[in-house]
C-alpha positions in Angstrom: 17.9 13.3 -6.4 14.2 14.0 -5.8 10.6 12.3 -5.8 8.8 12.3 -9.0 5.9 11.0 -7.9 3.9 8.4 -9.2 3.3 7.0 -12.8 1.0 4.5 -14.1 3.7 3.2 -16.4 7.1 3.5 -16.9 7.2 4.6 -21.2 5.2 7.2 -20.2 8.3 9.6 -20.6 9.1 11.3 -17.7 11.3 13.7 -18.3 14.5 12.6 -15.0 17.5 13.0 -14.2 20.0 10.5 -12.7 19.2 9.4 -8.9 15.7 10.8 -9.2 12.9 8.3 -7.8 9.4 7.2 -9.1 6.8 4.5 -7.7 4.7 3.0 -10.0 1.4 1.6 -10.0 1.5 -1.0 -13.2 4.2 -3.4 -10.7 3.8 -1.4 -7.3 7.4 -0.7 -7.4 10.0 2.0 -6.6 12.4 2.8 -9.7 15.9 4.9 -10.0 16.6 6.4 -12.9 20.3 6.1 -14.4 22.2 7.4 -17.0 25.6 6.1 -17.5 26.5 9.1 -20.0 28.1 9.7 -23.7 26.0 7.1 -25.2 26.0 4.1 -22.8 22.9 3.0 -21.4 19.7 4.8 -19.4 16.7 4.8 -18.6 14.6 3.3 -15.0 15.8 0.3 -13.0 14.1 -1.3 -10.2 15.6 0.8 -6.9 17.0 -1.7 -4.7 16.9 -1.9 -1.0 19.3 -4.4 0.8 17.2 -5.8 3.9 20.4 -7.2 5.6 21.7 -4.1 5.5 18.4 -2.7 7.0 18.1 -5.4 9.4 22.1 -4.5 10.2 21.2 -1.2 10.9 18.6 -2.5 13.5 15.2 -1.8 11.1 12.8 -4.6 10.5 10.8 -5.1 7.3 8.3 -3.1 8.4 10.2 0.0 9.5 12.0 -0.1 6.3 8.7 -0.7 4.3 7.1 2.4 6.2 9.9 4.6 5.4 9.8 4.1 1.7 6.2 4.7 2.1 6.2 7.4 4.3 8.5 9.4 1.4 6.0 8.7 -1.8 3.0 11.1 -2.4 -0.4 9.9 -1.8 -1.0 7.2 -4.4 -4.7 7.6 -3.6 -6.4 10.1 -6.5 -9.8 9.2 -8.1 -8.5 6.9 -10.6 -6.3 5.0 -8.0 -9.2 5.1 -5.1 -11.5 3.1 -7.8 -9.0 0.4 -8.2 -8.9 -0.1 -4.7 -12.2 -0.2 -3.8 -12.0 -3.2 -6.8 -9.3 -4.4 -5.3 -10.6 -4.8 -1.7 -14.0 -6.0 -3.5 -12.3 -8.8 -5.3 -10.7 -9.7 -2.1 -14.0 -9.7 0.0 -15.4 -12.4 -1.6 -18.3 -14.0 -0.1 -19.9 -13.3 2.9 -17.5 -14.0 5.9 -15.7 -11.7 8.7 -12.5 -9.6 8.4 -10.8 -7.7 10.3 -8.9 -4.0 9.5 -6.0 -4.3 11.9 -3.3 -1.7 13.0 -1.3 -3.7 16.6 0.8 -0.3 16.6 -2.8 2.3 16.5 -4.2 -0.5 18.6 -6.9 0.0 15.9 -9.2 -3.0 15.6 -12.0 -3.0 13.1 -14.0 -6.1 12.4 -16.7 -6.0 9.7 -19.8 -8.6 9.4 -20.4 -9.1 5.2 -23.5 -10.2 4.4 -25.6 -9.3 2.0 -28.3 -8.6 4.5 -26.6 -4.9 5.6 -27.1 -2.0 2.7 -23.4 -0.7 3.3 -20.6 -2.5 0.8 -17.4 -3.7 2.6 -15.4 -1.9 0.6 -16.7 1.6 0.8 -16.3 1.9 4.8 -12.8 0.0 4.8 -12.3 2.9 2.6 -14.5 5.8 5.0 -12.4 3.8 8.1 -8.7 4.3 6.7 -10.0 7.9 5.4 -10.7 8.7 8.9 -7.5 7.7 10.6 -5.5 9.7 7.8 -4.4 10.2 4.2 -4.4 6.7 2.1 -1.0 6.5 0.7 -1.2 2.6 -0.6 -3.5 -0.1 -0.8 -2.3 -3.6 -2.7 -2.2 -7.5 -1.6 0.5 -8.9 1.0 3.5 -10.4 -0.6 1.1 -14.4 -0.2 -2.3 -12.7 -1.3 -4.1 -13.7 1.9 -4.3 -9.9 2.9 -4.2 -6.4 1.9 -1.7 -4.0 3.0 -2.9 -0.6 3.5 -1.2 2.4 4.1 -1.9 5.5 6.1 -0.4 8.5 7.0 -1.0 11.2 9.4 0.6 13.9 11.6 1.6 11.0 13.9 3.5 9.0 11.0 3.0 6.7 8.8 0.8 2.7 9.7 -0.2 0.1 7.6 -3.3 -1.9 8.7 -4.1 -5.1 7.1 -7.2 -6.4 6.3 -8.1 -10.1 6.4 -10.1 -12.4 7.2 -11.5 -13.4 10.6 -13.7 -16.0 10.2 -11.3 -18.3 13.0 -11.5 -15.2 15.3 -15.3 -15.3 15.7 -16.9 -18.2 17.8 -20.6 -18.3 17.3 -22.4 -19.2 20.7 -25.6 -19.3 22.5 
């Protein structure tokens, strides 16, 4: 078994063998390729990871999320960096506050946007996760009220999530 990386699309024909591993950016999933031999079926199938058995073993969603992520190339190249900074924009909608948030890098981050400042949103979230490491993923939270994003350095591997903050800030005299 081994990593192949990451694909936009699955028919893009990858040339695998049985057990090997591929993330891909189309569904933001991981996917095993099988091959059940002598003309039965093949091809990839969503790789499956039991939680209960996670959670059995002592690991919380997170941990088991930040291993899977932790064994996946960076997913950040030019083409992939673009849609992200989309993505974030798209999420960043008017002007409000948010916050990028790590509890376990006890890295807080909160970000004025208005269109009075010169700097877009997007770009320093960007410069900000740059500078704790090497993006590995950026996509929404399972409810679409955040985005995950995923770092990794000689430490490990973190995921900060940015949302917003607008009940965090009390505007006072």
């Amino acid at each position: 078994m081994k990593n192949l990386g990451v694909i936009d699309h699955l028919d893009q024909g990858i040339a695998a063998e049985p057990g090997d591993i591929i993330y891909c950016n189309e569904d933001n999933k991981i996917y095993e390729y099988y091959d059940e031999g002598l003309g039965k079926p093949f091809g990839w199938r969503e790789k499956e990871i039991d939680p209960k058995a996670m959670i059995n073993l002592g690991l919380t969603k997170y941990e088991v999320n930040k291993m899977i992520i932790a064994q996946l190339p960076s997913l950040i190249n030019e083409k992939q960096l673009r849609t992200s900074v989309q993505l974030i924009r798209d999420f960043i909608k008017q002007e409000h506050y948010y916050m990028l948030l790590s509890n376990e890098l006890n890295y807080y981050t909160l970000f004025d946007v208005s269109a009075k400042y010169e700097e877009k949103v997007e770009d320093i979230v960007i410069e900000c996760l740059q500078n704790i490491g090497v993006i590995q993923q950026i996509n929404y939270n399972e409810d679409n009220t955040a985005i995950e994003c995923w770092v990794k350095n000689d430490k490990g591997t973190f995921m900060l999530m940015l949302f917003n903050y607008d009940m965090g800030v009390v505007k006072c005299q």
